[in-house]
C-alpha positions as CSV (number, residue, x, y, z in Angstrom):
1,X,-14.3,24.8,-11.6
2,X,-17.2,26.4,-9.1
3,X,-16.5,27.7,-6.7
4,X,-18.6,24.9,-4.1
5,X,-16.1,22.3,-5.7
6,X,-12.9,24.8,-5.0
7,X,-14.1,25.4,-1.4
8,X,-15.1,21.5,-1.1
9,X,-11.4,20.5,-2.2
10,X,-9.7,23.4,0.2
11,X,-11.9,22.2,2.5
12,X,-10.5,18.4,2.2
13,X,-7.3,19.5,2.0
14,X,-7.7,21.5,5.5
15,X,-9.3,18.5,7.4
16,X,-6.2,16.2,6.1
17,X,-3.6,18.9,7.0
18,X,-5.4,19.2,11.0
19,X,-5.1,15.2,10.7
20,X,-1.0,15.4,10.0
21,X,-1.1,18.3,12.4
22,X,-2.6,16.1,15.1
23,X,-0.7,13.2,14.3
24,X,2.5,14.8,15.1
25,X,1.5,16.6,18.0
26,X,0.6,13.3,19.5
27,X,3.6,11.9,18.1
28,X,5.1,14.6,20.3
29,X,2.7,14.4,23.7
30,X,4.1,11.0,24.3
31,X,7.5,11.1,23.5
32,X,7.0,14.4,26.0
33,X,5.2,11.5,28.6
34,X,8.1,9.1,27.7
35,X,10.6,11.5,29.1
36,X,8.5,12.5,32.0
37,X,7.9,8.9,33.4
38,X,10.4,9.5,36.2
39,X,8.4,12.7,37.3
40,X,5.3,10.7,36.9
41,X,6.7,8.1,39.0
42,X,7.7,10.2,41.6
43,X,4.2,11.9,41.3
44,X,2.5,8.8,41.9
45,X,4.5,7.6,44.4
46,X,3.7,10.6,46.6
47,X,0.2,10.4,46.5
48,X,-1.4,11.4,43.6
49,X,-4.0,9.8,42.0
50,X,-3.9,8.8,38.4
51,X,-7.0,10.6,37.6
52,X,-5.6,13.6,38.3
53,X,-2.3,13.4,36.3
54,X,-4.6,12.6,33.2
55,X,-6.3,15.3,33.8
56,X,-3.4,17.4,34.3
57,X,-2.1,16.5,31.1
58,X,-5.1,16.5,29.0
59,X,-5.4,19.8,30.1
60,X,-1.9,20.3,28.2
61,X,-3.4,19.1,25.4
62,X,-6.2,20.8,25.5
63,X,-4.4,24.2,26.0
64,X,-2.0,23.2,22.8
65,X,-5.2,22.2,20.6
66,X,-6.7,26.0,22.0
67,X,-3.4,27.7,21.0
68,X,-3.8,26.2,17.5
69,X,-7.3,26.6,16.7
70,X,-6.6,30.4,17.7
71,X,-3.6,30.4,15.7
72,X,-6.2,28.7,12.9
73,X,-8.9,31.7,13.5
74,X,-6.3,34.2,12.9
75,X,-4.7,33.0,9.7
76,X,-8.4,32.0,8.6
77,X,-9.2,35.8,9.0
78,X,-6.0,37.7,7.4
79,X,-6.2,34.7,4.7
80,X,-10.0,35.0,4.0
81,X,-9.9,38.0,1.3
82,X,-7.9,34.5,-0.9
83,X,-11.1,32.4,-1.0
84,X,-12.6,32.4,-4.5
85,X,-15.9,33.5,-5.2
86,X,-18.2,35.0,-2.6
87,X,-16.4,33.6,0.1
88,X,-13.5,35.6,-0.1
89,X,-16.0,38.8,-0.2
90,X,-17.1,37.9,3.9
91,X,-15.6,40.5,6.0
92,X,-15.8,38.7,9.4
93,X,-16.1,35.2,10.6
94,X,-19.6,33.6,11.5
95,X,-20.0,32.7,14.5
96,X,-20.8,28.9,13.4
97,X,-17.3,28.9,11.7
98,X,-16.6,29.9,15.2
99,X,-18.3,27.5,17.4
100,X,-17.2,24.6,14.6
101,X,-13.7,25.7,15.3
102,X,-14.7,25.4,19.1
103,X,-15.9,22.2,19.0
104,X,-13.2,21.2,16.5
105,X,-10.6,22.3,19.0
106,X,-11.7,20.6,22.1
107,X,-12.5,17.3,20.6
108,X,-8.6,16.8,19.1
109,X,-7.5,18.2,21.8
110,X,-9.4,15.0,23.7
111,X,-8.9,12.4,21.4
112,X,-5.1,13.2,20.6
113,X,-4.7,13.7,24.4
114,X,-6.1,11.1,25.7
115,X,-3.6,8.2,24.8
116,X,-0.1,10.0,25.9
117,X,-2.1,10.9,29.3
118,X,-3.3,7.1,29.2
119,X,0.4,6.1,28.1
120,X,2.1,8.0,30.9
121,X,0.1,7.4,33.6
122,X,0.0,3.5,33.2
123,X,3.5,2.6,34.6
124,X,5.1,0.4,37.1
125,X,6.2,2.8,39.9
126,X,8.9,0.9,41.3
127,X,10.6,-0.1,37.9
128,X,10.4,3.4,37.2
129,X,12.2,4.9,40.1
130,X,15.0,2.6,39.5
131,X,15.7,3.0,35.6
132,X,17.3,5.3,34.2
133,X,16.1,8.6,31.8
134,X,18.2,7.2,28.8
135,X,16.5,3.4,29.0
136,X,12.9,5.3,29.4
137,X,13.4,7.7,26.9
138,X,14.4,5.2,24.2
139,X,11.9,3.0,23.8
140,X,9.2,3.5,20.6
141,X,5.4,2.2,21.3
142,X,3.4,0.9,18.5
143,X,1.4,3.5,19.2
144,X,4.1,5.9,17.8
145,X,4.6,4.2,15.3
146,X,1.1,3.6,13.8
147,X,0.8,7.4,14.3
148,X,4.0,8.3,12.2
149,X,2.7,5.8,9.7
150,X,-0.8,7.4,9.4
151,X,1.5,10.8,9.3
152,X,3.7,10.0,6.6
153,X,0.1,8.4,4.3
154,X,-1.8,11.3,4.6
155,X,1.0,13.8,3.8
156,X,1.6,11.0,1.0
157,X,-2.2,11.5,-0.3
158,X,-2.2,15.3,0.1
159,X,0.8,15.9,-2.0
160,X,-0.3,13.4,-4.6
C-alpha cells in the first residue's frame, strides 16, 4: 500500500470520526437546551432578546468545538512520529494544517451550534414558566433522533 492511499484512508477515517464526534456533541447541546428551557424562559421574559441567547450559546459551542480542535492539534503533534512514510518524518505542524484545523473548528462549531441555539431559543414563554423541569426535560425532537441515527451509521461504516 503507498503511502498517499494510507494517509487518504486515515484521512477518511478522521473526517468520519469529527462527524460521530459532532454528532454527539450536538446530541448533547440540546438535550443541555432541553434542560435549560426554564432559564431561557425566564431569560426571555426579562428582556432579552433572542438574538442574543443564540449568540450566547453558539458561543458555547464555539468554545467546545475550540477546546477540541486544540485537543486535536495536540494529539496530532505527539501522534505525528506514527504517520507512515514521509509524513511521520515532519517535525512540526504547517501552518495550513493549522489554519485548516481553524477553519475546521469554527465552521462545526457553527453548524452543530446553530440548531440547539435555534431549538432553545424558539419556545413559548408562558407554557414554559408554568411546566415543570421533568415534562421539559423528557421530550426527544426528531432532530435528536435523526442525529443519533446518523451517529450510530457512521460508527456502523467506520467499523465495517
Amino acid at each position: 500500500m503507498s503511502d498517499e492511499r494510507a494517509v487518504t484512508i486515515l484521512t477518511a477515517v478522521v473526517v468520519l470520526v469529527l462527524l460521530i464526534v459532532c454528532a454527539n456533541v450536538a446530541n448533547l447541546l440540546l438535550s443541555r437546551a432541553a434542560t435549560r428551557q426554564k432559564e431561557i424562559s425566564v431569560r426571555l421574559s426579562l428582556g432579552a432578546t433572542r438574538g442574543r441567547l443564540v449568540r450566547q450559546l453558539l458561543t458555547e459551542s464555539l468554545l467546545l468545538a475550540a477546546l477540541g480542535g486544540t485537543l486535536g492539534i495536540l494529539i496530532a503533534n505527539w501522534s505525528g512520529q506514527l504517520l507512515p512514510g514521509a509524513a511521520g518524518q515532519a517535525t512540526s505542524i504547517d501552518w495550513r494544517v493549522l489554519s485548516f484545523v481553524l477553519a475546521v473548528t469554527v465552521v462545526t462549531g457553527i453548524v452543530f451550534g446553530i440548531a440547539p441555539a435555534l431549538r432553545a431559543t424558539s419556545l413559548n414563554v408562558s407554557a414554559a414558566l408554568k411546566e415543570t423541569s421533568r415534562s421539559i426535560a423528557g421530550s426527544r425532537s426528531v432532530l435528536t433522533r435523526a442525529l443519533l441515527i446518523v451517529q450510530v451509521a457512521v460508527s456502523l461504516v467506520l467499523l465495517i
